[in-house]
N, CA, C, O and CB atoms as a CASP TS submission, in Angstrom:
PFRMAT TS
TARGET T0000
AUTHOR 0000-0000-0000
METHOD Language model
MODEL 1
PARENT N/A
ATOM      1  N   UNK     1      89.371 109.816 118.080  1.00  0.00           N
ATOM      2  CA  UNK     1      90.244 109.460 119.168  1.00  0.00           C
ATOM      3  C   UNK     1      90.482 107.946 119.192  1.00  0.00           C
ATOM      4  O   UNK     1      91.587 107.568 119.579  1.00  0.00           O
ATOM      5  CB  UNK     1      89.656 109.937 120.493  1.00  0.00           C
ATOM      6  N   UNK     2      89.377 106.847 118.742  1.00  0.00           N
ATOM      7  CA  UNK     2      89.636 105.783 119.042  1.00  0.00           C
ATOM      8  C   UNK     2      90.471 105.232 118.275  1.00  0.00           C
ATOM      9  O   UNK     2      91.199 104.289 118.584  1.00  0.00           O
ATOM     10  CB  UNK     2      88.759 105.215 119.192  1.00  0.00           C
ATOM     11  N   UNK     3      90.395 106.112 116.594  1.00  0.00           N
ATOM     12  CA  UNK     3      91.041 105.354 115.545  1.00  0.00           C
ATOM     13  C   UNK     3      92.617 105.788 115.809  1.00  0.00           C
ATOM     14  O   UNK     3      93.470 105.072 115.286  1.00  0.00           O
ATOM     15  CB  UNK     3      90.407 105.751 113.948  1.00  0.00           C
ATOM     16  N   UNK     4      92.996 106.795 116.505  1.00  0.00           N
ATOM     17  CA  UNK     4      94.524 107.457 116.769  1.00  0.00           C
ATOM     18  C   UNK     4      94.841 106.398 117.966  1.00  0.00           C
ATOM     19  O   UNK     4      95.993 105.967 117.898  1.00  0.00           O
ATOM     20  CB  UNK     4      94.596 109.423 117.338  1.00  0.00           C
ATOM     21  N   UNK     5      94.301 106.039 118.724  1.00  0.00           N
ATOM     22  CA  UNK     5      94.670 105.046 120.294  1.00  0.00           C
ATOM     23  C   UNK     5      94.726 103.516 119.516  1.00  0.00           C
ATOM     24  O   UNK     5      95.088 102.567 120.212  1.00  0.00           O
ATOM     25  CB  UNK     5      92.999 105.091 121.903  1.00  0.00           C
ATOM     26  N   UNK     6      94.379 103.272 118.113  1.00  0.00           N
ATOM     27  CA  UNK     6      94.196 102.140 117.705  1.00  0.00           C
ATOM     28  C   UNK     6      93.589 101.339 117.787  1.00  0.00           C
ATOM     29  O   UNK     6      94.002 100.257 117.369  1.00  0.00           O
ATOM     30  CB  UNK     6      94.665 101.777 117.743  1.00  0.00           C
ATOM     31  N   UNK     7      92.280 101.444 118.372  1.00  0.00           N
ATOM     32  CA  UNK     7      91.451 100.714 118.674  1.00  0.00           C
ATOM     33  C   UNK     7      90.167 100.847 117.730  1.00  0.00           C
ATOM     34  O   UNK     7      89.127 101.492 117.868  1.00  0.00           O
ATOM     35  CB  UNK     7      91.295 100.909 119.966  1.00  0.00           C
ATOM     36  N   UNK     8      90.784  99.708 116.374  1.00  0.00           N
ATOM     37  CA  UNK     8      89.538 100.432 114.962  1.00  0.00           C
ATOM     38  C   UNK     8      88.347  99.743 115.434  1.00  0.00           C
ATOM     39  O   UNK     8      87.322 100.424 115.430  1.00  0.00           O
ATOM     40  CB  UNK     8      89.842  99.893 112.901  1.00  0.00           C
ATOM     41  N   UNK     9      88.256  98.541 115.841  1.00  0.00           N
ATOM     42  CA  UNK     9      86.810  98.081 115.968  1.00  0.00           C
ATOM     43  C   UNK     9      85.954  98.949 116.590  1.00  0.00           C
ATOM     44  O   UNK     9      84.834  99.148 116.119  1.00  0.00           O
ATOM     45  CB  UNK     9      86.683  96.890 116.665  1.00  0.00           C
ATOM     46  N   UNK    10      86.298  99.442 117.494  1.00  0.00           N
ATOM     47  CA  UNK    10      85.307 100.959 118.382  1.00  0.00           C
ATOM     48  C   UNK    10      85.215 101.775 117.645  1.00  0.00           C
ATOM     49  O   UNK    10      84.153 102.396 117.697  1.00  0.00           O
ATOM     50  CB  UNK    10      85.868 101.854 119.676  1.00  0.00           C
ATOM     51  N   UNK    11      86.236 102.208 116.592  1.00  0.00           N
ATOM     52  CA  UNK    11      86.208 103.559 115.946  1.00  0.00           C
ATOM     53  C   UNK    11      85.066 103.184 114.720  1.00  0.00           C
ATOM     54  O   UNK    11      84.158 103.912 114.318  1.00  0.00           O
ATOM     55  CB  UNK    11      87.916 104.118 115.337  1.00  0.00           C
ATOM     56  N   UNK    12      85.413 101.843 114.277  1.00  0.00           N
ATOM     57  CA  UNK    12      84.584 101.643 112.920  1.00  0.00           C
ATOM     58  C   UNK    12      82.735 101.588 113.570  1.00  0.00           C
ATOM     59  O   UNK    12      81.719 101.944 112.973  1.00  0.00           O
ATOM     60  CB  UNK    12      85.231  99.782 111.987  1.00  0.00           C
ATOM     61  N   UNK    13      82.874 101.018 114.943  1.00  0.00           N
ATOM     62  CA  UNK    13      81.386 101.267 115.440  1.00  0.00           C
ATOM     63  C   UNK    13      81.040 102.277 115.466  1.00  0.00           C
ATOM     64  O   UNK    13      80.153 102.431 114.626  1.00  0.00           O
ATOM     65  CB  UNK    13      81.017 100.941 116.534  1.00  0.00           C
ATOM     66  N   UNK    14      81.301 103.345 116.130  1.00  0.00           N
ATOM     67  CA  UNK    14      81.238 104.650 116.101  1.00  0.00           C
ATOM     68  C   UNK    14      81.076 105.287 115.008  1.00  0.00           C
ATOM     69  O   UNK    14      80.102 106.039 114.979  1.00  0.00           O
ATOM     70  CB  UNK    14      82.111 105.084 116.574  1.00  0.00           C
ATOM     71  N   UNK    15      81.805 105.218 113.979  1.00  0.00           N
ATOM     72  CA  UNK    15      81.724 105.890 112.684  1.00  0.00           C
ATOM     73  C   UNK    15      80.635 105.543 111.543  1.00  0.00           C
ATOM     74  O   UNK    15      80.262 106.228 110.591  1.00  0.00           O
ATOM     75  CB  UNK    15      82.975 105.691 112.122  1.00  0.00           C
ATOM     76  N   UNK    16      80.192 104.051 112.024  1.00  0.00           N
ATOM     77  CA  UNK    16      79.240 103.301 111.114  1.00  0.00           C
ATOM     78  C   UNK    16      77.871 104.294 111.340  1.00  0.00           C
ATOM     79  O   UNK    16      77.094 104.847 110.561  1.00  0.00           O
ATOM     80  CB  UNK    16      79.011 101.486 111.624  1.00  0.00           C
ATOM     81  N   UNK    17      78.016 104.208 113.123  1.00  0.00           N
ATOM     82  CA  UNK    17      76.368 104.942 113.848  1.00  0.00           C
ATOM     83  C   UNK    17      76.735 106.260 113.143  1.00  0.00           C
ATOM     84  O   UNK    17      76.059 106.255 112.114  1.00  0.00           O
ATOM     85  CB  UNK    17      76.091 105.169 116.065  1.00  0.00           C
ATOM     86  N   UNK    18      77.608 107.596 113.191  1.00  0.00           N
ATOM     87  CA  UNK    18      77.171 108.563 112.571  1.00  0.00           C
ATOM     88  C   UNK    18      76.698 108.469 111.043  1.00  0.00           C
ATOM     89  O   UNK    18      75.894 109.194 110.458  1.00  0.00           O
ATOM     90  CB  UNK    18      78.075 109.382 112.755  1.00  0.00           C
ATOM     91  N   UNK    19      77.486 107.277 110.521  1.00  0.00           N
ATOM     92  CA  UNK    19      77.181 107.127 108.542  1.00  0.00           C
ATOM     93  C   UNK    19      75.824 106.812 108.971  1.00  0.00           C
ATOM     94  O   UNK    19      74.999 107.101 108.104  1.00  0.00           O
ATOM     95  CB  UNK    19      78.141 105.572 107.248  1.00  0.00           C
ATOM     96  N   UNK    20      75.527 106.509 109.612  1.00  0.00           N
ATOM     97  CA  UNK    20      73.864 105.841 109.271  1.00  0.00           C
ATOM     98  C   UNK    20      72.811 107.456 109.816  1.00  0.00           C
ATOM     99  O   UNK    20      71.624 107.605 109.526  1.00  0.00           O
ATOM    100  CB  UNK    20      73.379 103.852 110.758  1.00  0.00           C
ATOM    101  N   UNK    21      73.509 108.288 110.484  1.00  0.00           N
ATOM    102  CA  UNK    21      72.653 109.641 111.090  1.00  0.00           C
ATOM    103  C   UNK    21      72.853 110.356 109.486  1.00  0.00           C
ATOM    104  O   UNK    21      71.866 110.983 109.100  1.00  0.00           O
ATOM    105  CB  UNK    21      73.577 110.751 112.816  1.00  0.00           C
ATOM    106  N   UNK    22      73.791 110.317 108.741  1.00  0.00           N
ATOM    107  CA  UNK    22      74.252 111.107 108.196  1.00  0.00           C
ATOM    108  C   UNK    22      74.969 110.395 106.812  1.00  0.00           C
ATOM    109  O   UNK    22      76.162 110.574 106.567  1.00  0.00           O
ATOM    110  CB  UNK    22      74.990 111.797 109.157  1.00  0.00           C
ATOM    111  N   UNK    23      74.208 109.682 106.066  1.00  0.00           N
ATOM    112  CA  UNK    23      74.971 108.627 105.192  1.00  0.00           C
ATOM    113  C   UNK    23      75.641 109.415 103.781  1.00  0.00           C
ATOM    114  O   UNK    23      76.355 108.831 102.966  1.00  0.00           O
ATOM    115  CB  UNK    23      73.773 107.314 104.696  1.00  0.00           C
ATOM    116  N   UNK    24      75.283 110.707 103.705  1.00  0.00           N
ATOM    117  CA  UNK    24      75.655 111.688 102.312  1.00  0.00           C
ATOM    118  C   UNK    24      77.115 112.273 102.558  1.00  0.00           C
ATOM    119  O   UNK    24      77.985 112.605 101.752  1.00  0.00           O
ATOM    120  CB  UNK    24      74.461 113.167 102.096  1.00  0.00           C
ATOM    121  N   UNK    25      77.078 112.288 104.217  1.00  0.00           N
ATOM    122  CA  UNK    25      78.191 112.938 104.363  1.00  0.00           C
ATOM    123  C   UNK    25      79.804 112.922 104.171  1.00  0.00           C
ATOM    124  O   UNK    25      80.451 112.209 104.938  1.00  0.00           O
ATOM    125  CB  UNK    25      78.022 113.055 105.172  1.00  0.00           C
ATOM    126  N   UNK    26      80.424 113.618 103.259  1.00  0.00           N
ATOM    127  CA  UNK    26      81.692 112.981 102.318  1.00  0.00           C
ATOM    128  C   UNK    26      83.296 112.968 103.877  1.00  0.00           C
ATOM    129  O   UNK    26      84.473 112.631 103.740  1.00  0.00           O
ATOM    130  CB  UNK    26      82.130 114.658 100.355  1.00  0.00           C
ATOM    131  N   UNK    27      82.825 113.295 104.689  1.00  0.00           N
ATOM    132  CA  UNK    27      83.761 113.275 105.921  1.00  0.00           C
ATOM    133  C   UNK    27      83.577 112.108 106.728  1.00  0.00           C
ATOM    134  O   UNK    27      84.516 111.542 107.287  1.00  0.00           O
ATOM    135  CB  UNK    27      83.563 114.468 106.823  1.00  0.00           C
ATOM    136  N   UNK    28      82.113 111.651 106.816  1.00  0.00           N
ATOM    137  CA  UNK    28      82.198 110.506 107.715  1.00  0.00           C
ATOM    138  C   UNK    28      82.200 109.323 106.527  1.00  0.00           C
ATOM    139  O   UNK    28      82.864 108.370 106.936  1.00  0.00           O
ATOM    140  CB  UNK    28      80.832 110.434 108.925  1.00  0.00           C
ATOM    141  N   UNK    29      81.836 109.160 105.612  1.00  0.00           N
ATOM    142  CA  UNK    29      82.230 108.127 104.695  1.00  0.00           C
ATOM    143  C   UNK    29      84.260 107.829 104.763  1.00  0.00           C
ATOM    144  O   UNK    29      85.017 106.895 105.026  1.00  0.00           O
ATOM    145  CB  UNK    29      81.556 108.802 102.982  1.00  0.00           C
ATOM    146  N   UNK    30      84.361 109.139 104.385  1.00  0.00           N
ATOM    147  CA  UNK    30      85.479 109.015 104.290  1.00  0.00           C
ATOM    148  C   UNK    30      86.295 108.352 104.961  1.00  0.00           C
ATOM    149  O   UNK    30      87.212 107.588 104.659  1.00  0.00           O
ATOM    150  CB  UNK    30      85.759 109.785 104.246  1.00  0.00           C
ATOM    151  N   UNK    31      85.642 108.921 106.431  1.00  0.00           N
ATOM    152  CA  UNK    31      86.498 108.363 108.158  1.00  0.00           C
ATOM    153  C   UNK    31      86.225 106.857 107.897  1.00  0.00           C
ATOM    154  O   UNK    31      87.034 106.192 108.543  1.00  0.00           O
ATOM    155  CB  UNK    31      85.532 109.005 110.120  1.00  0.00           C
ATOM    156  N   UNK    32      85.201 105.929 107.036  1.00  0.00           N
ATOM    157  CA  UNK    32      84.515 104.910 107.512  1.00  0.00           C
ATOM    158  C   UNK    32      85.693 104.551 106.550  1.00  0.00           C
ATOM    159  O   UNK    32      86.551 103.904 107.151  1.00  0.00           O
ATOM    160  CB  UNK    32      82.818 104.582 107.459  1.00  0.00           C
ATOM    161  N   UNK    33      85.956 104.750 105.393  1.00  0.00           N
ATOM    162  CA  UNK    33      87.341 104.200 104.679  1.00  0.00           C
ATOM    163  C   UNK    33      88.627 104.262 105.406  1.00  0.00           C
ATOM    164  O   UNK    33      89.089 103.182 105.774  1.00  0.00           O
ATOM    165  CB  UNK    33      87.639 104.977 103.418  1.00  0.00           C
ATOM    166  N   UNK    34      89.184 105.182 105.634  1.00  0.00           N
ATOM    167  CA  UNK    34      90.008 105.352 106.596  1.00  0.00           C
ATOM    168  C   UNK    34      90.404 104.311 107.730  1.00  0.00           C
ATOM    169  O   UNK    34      91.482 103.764 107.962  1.00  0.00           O
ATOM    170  CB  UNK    34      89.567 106.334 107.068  1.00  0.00           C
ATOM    171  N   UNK    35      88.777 104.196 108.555  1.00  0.00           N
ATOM    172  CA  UNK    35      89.381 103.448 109.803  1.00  0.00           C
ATOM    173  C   UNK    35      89.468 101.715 109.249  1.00  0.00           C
ATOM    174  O   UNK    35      89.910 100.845 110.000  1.00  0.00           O
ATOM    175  CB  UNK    35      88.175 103.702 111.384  1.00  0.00           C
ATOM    176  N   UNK    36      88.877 101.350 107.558  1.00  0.00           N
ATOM    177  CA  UNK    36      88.684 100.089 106.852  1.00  0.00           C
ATOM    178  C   UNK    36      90.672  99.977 106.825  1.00  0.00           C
ATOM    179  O   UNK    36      91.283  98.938 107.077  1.00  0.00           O
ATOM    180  CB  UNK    36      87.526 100.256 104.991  1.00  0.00           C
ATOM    181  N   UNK    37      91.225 101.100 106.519  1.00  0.00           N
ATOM    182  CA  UNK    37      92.060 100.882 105.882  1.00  0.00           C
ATOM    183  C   UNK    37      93.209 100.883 106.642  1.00  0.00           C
ATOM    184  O   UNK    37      94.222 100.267 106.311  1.00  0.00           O
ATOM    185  CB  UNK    37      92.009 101.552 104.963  1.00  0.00           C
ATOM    186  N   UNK    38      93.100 101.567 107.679  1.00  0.00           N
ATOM    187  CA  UNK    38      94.126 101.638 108.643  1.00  0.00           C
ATOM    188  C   UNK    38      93.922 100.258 109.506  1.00  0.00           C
ATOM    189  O   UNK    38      94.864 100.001 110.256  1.00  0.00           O
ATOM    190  CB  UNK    38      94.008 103.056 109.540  1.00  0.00           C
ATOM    191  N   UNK    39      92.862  99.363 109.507  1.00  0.00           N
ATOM    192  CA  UNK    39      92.531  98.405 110.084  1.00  0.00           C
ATOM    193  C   UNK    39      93.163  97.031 109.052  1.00  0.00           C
ATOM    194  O   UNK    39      93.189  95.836 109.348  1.00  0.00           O
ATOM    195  CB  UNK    39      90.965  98.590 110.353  1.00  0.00           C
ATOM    196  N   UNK    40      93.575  97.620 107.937  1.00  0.00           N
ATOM    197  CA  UNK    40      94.364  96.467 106.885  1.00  0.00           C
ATOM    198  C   UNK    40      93.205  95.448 106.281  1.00  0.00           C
ATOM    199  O   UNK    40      93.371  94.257 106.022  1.00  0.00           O
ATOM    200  CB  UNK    40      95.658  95.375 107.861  1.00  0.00           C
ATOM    201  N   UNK    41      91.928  96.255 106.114  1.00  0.00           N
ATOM    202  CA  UNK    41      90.755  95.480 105.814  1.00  0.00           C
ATOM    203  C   UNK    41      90.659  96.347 104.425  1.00  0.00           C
ATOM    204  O   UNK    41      89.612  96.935 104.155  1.00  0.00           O
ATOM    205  CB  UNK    41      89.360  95.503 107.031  1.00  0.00           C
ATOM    206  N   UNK    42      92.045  96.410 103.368  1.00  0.00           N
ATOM    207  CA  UNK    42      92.042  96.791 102.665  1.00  0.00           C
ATOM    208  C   UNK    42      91.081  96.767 101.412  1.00  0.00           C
ATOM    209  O   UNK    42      90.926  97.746 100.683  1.00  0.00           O
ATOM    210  CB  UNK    42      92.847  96.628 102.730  1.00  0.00           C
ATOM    211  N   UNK    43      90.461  95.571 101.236  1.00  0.00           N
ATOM    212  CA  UNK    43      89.183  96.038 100.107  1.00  0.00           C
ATOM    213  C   UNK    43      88.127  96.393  99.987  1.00  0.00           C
ATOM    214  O   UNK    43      87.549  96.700  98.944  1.00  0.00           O
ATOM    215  CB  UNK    43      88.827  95.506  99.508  1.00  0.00           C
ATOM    216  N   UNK    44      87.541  96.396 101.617  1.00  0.00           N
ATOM    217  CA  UNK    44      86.831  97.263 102.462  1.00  0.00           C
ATOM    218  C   UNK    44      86.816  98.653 102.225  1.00  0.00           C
ATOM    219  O   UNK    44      85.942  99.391 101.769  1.00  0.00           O
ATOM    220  CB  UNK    44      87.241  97.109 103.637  1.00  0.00           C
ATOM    221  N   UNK    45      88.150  98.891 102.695  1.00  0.00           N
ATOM    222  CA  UNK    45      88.331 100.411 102.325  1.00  0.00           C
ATOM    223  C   UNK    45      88.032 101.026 101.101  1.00  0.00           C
ATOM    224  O   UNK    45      87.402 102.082 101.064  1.00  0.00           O
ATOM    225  CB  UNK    45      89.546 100.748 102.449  1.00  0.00           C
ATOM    226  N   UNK    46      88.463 100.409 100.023  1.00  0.00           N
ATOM    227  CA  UNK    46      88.536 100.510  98.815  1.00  0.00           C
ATOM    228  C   UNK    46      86.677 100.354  98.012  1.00  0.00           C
ATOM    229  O   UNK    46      86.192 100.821  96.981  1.00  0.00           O
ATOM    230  CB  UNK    46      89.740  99.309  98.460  1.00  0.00           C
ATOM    231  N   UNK    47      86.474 100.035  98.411  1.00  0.00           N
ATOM    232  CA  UNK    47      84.747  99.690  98.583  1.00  0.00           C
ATOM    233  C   UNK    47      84.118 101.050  99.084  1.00  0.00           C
ATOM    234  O   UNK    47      83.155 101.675  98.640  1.00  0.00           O
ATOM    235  CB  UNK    47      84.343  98.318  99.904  1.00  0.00           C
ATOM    236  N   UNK    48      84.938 101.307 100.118  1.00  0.00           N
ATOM    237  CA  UNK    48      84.294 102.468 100.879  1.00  0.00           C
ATOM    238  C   UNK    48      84.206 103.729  99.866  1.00  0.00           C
ATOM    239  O   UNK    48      83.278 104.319  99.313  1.00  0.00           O
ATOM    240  CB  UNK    48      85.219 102.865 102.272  1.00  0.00           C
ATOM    241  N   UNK    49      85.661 103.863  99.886  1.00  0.00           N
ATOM    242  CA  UNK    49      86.281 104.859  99.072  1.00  0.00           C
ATOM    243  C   UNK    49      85.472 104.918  97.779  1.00  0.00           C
ATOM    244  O   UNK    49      84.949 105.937  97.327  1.00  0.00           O
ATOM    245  CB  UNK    49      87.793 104.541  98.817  1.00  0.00           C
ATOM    246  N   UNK    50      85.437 103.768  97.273  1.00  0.00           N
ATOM    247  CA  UNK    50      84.701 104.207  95.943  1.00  0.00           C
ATOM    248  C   UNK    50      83.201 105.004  96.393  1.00  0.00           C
ATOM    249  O   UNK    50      82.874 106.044  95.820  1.00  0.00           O
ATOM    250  CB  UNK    50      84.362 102.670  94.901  1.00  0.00           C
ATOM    251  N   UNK    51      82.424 104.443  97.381  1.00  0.00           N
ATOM    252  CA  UNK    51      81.069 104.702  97.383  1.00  0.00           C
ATOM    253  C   UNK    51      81.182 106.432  97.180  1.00  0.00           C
ATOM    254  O   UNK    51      80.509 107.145  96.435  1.00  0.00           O
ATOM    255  CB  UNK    51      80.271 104.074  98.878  1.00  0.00           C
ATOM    256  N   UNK    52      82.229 106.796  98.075  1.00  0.00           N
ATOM    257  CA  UNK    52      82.481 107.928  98.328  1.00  0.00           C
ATOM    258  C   UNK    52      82.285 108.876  97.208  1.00  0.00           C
ATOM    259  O   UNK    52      81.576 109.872  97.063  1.00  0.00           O
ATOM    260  CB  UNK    52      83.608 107.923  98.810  1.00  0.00           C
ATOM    261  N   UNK    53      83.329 108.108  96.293  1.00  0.00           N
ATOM    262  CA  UNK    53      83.464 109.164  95.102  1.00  0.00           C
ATOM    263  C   UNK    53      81.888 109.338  94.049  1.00  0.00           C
ATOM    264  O   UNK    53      81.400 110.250  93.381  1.00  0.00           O
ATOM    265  CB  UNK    53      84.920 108.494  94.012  1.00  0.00           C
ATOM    266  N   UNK    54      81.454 107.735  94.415  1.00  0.00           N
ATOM    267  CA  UNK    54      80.164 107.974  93.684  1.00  0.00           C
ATOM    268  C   UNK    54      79.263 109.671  94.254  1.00  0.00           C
ATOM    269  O   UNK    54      79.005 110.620  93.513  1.00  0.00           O
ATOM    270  CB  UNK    54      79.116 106.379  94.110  1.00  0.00           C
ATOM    271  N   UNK    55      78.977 109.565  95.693  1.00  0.00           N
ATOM    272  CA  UNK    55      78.379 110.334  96.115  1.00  0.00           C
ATOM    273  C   UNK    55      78.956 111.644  95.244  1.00  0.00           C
ATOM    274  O   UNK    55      78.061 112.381  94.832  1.00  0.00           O
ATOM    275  CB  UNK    55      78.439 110.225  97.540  1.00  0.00           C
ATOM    276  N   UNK    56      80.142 111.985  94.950  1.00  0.00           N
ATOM    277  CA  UNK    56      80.818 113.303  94.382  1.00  0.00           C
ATOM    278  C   UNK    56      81.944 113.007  93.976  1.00  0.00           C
ATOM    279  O   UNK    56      82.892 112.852  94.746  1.00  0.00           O
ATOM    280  CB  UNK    56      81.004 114.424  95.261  1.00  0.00           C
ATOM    281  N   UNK    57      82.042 112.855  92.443  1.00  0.00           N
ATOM    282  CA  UNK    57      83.124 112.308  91.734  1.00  0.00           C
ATOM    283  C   UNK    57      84.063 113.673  91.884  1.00  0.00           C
ATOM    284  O   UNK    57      85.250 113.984  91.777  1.00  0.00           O
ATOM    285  CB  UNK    57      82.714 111.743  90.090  1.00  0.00           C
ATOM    286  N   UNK    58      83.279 114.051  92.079  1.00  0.00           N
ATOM    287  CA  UNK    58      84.549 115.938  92.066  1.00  0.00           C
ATOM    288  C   UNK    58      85.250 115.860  93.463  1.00  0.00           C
ATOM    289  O   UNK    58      86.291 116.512  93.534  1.00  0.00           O
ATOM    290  CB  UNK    58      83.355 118.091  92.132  1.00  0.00           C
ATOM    291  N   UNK    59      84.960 115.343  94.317  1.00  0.00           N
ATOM    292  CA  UNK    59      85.778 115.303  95.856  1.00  0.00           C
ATOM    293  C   UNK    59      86.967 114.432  95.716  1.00  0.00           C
ATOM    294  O   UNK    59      86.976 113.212  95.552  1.00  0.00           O
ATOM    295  CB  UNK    59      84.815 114.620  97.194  1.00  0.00           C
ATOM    296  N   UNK    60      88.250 115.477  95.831  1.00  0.00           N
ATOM    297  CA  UNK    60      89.634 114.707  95.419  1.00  0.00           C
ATOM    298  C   UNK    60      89.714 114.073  96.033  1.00  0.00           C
ATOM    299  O   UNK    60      89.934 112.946  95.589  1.00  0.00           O
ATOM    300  CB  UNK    60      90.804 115.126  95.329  1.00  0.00           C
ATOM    301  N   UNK    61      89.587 114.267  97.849  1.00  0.00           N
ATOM    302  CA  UNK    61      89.906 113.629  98.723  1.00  0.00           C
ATOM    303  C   UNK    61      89.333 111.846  97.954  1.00  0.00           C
ATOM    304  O   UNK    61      90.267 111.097  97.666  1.00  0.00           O
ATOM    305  CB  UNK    61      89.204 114.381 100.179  1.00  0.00           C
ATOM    306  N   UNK    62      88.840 111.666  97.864  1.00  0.00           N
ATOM    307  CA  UNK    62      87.860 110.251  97.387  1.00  0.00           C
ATOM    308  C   UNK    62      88.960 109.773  96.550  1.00  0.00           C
ATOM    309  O   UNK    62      89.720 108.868  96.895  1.00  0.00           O
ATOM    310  CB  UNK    62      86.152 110.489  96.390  1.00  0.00           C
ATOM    311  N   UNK    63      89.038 110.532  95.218  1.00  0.00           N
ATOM    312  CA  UNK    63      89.927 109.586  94.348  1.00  0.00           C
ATOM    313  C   UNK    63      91.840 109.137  94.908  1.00  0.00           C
ATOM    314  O   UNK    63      92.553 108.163  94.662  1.00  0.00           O
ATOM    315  CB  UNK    63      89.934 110.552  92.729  1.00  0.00           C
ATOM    316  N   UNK    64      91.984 109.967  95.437  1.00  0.00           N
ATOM    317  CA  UNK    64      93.242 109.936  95.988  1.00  0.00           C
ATOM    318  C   UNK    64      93.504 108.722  97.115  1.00  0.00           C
ATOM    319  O   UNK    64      94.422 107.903  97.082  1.00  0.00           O
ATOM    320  CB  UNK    64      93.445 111.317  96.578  1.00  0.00           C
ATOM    321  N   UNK    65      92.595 108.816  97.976  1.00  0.00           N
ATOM    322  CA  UNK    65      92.238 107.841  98.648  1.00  0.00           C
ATOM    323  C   UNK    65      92.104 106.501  98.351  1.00  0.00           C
ATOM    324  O   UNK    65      92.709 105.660  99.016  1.00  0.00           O
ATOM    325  CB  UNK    65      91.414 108.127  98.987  1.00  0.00           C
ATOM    326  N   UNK    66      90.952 106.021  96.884  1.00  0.00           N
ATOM    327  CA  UNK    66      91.079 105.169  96.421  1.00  0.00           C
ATOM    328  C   UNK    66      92.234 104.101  95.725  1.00  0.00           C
ATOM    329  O   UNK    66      92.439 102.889  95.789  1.00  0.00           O
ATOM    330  CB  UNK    66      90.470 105.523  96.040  1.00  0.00           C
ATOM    331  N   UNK    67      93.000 105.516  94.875  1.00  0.00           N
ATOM    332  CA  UNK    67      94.328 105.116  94.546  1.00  0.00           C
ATOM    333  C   UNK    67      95.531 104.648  95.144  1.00  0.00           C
ATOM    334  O   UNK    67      96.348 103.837  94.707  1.00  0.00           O
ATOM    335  CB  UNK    67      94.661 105.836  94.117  1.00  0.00           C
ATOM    336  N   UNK    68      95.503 105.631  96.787  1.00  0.00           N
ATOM    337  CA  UNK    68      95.847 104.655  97.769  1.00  0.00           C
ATOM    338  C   UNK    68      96.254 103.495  98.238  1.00  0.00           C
ATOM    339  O   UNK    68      97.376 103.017  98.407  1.00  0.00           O
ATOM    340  CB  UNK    68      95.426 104.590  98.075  1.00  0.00           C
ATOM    341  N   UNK    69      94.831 102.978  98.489  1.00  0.00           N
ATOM    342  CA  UNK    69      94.261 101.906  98.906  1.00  0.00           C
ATOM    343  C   UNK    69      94.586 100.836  98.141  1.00  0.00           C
ATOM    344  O   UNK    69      94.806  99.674  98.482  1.00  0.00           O
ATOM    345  CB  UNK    69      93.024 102.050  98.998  1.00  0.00           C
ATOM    346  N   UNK    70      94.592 101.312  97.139  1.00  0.00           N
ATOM    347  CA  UNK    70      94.963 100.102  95.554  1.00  0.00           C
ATOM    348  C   UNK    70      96.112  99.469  95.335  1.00  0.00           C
ATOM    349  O   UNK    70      96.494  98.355  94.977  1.00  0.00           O
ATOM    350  CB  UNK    70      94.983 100.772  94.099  1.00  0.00           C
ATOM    351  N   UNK    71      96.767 100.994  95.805  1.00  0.00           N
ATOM    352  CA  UNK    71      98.497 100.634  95.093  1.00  0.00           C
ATOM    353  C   UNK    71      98.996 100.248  96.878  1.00  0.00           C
ATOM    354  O   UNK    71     100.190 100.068  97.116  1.00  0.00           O
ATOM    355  CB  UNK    71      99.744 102.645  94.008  1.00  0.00           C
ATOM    356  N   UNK    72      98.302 100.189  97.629  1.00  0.00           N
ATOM    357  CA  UNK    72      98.702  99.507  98.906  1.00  0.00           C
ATOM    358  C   UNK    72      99.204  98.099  98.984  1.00  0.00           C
ATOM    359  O   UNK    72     100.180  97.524  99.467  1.00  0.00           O
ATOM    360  CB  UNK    72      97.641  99.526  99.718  1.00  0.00           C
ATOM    361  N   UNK    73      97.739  97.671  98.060  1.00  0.00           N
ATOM    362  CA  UNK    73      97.718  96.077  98.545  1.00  0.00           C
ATOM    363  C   UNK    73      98.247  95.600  96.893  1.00  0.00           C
ATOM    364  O   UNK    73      98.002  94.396  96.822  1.00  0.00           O
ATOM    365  CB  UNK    73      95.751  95.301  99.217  1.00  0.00           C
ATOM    366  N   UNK    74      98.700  95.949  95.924  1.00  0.00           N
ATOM    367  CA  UNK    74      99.506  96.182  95.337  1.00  0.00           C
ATOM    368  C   UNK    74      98.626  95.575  93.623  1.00  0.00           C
ATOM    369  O   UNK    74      98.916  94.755  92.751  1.00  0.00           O
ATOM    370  CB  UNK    74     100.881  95.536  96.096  1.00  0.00           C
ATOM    371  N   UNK    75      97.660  96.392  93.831  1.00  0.00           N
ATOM    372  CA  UNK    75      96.418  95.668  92.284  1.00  0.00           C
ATOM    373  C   UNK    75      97.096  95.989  90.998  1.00  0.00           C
ATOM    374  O   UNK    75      97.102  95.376  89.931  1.00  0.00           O
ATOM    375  CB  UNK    75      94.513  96.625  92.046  1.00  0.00           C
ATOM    376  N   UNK    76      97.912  97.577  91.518  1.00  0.00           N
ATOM    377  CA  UNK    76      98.229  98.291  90.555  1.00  0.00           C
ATOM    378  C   UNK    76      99.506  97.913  89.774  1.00  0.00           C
ATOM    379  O   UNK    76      99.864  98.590  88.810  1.00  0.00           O
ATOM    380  CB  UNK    76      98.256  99.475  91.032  1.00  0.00           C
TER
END
């Protein structure tokens, strides 16, 4: 809710405390890229994203994401 109202600094707090209950988990990592990236803290995200894929190189969501993030800020 906080990251849809725009308010990432709350959302990225929030999301940090569940990564830390739950640091394997490929949904809240994900969210933690997400709210990096929607926050324009683009290599953050991209940081994130990768950790992600480490955890499970097979989770598309991860690589897609990464590629993203990349061709956002324009590496690619």
């Amino acid at each position: 809710m906080l990251k849809a109202l725009g308010r990432f600094d709350e959302a990225l707090n929030q999301i940090t405390t569940a990564q830390k209950l739950d640091p394997l988990s490929l949904s809240i990592n994900t969210g933690v890229g997400h709210v990096l990236y929607l926050s324009r803290r683009y290599d953050e995200a991209i940081k994130q994203y990768k950790k992600t894929v480490e955890y499970r190189p097979e989770f598309p969501a991860g690589q897609t994401l990464v590629r993203q993030a990349i061709l956002r800020i324009g590496i690619i």
